[in-house]
N, C-alpha and C positions, 0 to 999 in steps of 0.2 A: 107118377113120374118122379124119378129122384132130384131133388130139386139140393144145387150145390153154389156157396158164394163165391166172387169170384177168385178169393184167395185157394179154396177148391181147387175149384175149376184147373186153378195155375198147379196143383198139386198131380191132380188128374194129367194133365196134358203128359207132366214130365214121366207117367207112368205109361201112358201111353206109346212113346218113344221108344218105349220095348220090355216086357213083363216078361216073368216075375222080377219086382225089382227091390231091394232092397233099400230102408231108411235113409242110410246113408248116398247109396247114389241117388236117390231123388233128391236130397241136399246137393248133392254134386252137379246133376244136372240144373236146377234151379237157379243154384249160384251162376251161372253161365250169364244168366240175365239182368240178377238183382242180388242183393247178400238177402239172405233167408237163414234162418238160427236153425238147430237142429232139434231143439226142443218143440217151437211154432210147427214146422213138419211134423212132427210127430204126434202133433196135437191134433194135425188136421188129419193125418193119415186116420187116426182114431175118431174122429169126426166122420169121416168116409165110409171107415169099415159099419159103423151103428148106422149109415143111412141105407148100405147095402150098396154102396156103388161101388166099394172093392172089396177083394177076401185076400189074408193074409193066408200062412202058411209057418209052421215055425221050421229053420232050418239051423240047429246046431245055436248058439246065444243070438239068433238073428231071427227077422221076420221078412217071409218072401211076400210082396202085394202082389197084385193083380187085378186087373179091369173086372166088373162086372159086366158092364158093357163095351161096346167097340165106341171110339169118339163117332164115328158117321151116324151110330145108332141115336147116339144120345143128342149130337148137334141138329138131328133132321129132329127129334123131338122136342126140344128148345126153341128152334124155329118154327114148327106149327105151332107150338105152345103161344109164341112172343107176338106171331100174327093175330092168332086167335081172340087173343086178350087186347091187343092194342090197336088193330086195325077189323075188331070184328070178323075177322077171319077172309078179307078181302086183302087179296095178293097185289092185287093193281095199287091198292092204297099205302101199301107199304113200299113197294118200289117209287112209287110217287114222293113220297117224303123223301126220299134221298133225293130223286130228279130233282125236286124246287127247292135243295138247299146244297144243290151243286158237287153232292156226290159222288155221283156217277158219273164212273170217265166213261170213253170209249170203247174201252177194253171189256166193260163192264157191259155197255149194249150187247156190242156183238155174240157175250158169250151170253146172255140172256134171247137172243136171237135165235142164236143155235138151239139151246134148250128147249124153247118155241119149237122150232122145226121138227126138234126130235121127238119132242111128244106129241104133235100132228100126227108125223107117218107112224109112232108108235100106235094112238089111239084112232086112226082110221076106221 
């Protein structure tokens, strides 16, 4: 699993927003949040491409990125990763830690609820 920090991560997302994208609008997109330098971007983009979690493309004096992966592919594998290692791979004990430190709203049951129900009548 490609394993990214979370300054990454924040690199990725803003690719994710819509690929092929170019150095500069991922500065563009980023700044929306936080100032981020064009150079730092471009260090991580380069940090990305050697992990293999994105591919560039050259177009004309510019470089088009792109996802290697989809965000859902890589968040579902972070999240068994995160369980795996920190709650021995026990689901219950990781929702538990949020429960008894007051995490979880209500909104939060109910759609953990759902997800229950639905994997019931899916796995019948």
């Amino acid at each position: 699993m490609i394993e990214v920090s979370d300054r990454e991560f924040e690199v990725l997302e803003a690719i994710w927003q819509g690929a092929p994208v170019t150095a500069n609008q991922v500065v563009s997109r980023l700044n929306k949040k936080s100032a981020w330098h064009e150079k730092t971007v471009k260090t991580l983009l380069g940090r990305l491409v050697k992990k293999g979690a994105i591919t560039f493309q050259r177009d004309g004096r510019s470089y088009l990125y792109s996802p290697c992966l989809a965000r859902q592919e890589y968040v579902q594998k972070q999240s068994a990763g995160l369980v795996e290692r920190m709650f021995d791979g026990k689901i219950g004990d990781f929702v538990a830690g949020f429960a008894t430190t007051k995490k979880l709203k209500s909104s939060d049951i109910e759609e953990l609820k759902a997800f229950i129900d639905q994997w019931e009548k899916d796995n019948d």
